[in-house]
One Martini backbone bead per residue (centre of mass of N, CA, C, O) as a GRO file, in nm:
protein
  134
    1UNK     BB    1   0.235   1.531  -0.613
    2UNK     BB    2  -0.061   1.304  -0.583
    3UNK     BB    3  -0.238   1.219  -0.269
    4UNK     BB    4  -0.343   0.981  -0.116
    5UNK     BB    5  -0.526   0.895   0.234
    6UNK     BB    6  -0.626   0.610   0.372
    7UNK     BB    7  -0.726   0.645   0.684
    8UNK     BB    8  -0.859   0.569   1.043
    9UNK     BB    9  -0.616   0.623   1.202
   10UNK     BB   10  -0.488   0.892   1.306
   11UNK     BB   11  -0.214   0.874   1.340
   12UNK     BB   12  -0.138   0.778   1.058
   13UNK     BB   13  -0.235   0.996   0.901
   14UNK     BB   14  -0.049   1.186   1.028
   15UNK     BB   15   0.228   1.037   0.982
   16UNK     BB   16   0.179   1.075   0.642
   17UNK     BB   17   0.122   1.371   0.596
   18UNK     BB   18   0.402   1.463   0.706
   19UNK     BB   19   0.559   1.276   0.513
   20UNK     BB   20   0.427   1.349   0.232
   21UNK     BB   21   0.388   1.656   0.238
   22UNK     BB   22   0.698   1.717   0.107
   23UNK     BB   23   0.610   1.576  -0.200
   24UNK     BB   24   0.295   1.697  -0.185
   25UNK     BB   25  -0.038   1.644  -0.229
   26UNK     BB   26  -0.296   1.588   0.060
   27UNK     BB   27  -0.516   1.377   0.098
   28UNK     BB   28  -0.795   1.285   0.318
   29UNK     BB   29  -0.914   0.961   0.442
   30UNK     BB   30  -1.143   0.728   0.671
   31UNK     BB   31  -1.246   0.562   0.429
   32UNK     BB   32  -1.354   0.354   0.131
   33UNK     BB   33  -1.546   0.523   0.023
   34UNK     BB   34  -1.398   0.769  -0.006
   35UNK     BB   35  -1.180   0.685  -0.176
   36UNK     BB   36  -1.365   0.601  -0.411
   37UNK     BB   37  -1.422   0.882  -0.432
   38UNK     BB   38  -1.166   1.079  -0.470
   39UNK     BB   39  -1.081   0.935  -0.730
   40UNK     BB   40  -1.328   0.974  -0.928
   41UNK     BB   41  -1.288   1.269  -0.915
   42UNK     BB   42  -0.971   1.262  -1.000
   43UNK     BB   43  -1.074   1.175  -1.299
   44UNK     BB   44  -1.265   1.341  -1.401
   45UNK     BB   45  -1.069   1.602  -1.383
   46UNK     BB   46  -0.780   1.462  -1.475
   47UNK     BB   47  -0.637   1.410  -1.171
   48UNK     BB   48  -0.449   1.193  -1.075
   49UNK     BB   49  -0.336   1.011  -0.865
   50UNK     BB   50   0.032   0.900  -0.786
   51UNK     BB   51  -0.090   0.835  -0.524
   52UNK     BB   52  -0.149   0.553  -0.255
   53UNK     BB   53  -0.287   0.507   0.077
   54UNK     BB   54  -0.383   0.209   0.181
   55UNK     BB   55  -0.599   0.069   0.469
   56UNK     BB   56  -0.693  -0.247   0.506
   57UNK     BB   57  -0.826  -0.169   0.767
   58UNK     BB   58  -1.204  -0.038   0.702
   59UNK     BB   59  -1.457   0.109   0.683
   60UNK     BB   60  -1.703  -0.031   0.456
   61UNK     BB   61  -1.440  -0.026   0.242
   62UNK     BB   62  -1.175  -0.191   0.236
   63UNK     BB   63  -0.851  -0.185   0.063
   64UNK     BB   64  -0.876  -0.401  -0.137
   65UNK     BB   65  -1.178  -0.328  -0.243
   66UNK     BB   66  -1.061  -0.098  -0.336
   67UNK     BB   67  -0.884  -0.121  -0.516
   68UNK     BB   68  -1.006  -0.302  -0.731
   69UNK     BB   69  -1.211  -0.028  -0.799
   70UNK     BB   70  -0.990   0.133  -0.914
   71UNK     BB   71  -0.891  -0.070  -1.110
   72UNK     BB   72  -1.160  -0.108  -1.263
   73UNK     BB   73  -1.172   0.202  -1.336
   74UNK     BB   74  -0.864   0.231  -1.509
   75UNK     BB   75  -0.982  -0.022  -1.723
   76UNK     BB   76  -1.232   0.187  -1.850
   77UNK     BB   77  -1.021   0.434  -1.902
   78UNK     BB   78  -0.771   0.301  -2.013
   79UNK     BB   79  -0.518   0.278  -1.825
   80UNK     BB   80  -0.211   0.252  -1.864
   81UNK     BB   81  -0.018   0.108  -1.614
   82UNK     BB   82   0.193   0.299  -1.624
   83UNK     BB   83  -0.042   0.542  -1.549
   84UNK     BB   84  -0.113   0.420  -1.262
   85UNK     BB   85  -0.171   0.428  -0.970
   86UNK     BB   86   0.054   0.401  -0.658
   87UNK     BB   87  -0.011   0.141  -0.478
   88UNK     BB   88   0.016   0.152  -0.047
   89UNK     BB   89   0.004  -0.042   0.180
   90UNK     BB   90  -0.143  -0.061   0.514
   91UNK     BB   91  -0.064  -0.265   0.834
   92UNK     BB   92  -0.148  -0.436   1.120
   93UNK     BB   93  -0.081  -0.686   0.966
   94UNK     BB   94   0.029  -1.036   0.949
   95UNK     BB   95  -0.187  -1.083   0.675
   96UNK     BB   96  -0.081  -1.227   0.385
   97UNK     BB   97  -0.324  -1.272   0.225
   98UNK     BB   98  -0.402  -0.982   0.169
   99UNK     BB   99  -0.128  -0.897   0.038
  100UNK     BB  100  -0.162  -1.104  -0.183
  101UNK     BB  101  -0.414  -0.987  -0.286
  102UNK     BB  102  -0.320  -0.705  -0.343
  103UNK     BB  103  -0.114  -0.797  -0.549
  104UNK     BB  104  -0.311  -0.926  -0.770
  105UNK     BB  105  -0.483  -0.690  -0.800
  106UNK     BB  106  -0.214  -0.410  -0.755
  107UNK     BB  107   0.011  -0.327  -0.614
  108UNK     BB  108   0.326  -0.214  -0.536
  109UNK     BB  109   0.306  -0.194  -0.234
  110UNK     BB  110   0.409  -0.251   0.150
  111UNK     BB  111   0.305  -0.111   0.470
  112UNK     BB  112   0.409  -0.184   0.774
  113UNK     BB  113   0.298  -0.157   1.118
  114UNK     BB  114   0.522   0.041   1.217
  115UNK     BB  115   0.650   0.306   0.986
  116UNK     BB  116   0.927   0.289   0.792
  117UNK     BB  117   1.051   0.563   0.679
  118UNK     BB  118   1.280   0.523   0.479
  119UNK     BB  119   1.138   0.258   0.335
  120UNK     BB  120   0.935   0.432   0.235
  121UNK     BB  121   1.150   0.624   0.061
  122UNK     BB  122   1.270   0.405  -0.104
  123UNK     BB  123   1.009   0.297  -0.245
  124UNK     BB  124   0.932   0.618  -0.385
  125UNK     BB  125   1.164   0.550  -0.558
  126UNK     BB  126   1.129   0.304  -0.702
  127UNK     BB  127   0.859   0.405  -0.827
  128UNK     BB  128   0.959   0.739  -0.926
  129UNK     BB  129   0.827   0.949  -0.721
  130UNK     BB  130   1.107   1.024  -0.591
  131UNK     BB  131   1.403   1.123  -0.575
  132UNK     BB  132   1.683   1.065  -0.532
  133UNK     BB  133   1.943   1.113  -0.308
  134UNK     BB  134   2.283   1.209  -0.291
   0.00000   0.00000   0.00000
């Protein structure tokens, strides 16, 4: 699994990396201009990220409008619903608009933060990223 970290947080990004890079390969970038220059170059590539984990509150570009410019990069590459990337927000906000803002706009989940490891992996098994464990 191809994985990218949105996170402007070091905490964060470190606690992000150290679980998900267990699941696949981790890009990190450190605000939303990153995050989508890395997005459009691994579309370049051909080799889109299977995994994002965008954090709402970042410099440049927040995570809810990288969000929006991903699915509109998306929608232009033709890309249909179910084989674009999974995208979940992570927050230490408990600003529901936000939350629903990215929901409509196109996420899969979001995860509040201190991220509870546990839920984040029954997430990623939820939307088909990662094998259940028996």
């Amino acid at each position: 699994m191809k994985i990218l970290i949105a996170e402007d947080d070091l905490a964060s990004r470190k606690f992000l990396f150290k679980l998900l890079s267990q699941y696949g390969e981790c890009d990190l970038v450190v605000d939303g201009l990153e995050a989508l220059d890395a997005f459009l170059m691994s579309l370049k590539e051909g080799d889109p990220y299977d995994l994002i984990c965008l954090d709402i509150m970042m410099p440049k570009v927040d995570g809810v409008k990288a969000l929006k410019a991903i699915r509109d990069m998306e929608n232009q590459k033709g890309i249909l619903s179910e084989n674009r990337s999974k995208v979940i927000m992570t927050t230490a906000l408990a600003e529901t608009q936000f939350v629903q803002n990215a929901f409509e706009i196109g996420c899969e989940a979001y995860a509040a933060k201190p991220i509870d490891t546990a839920k984040l992996v029954e997430v990623l098994q939820k939307l088909g990223l990662i094998a259940k464990k028996e």
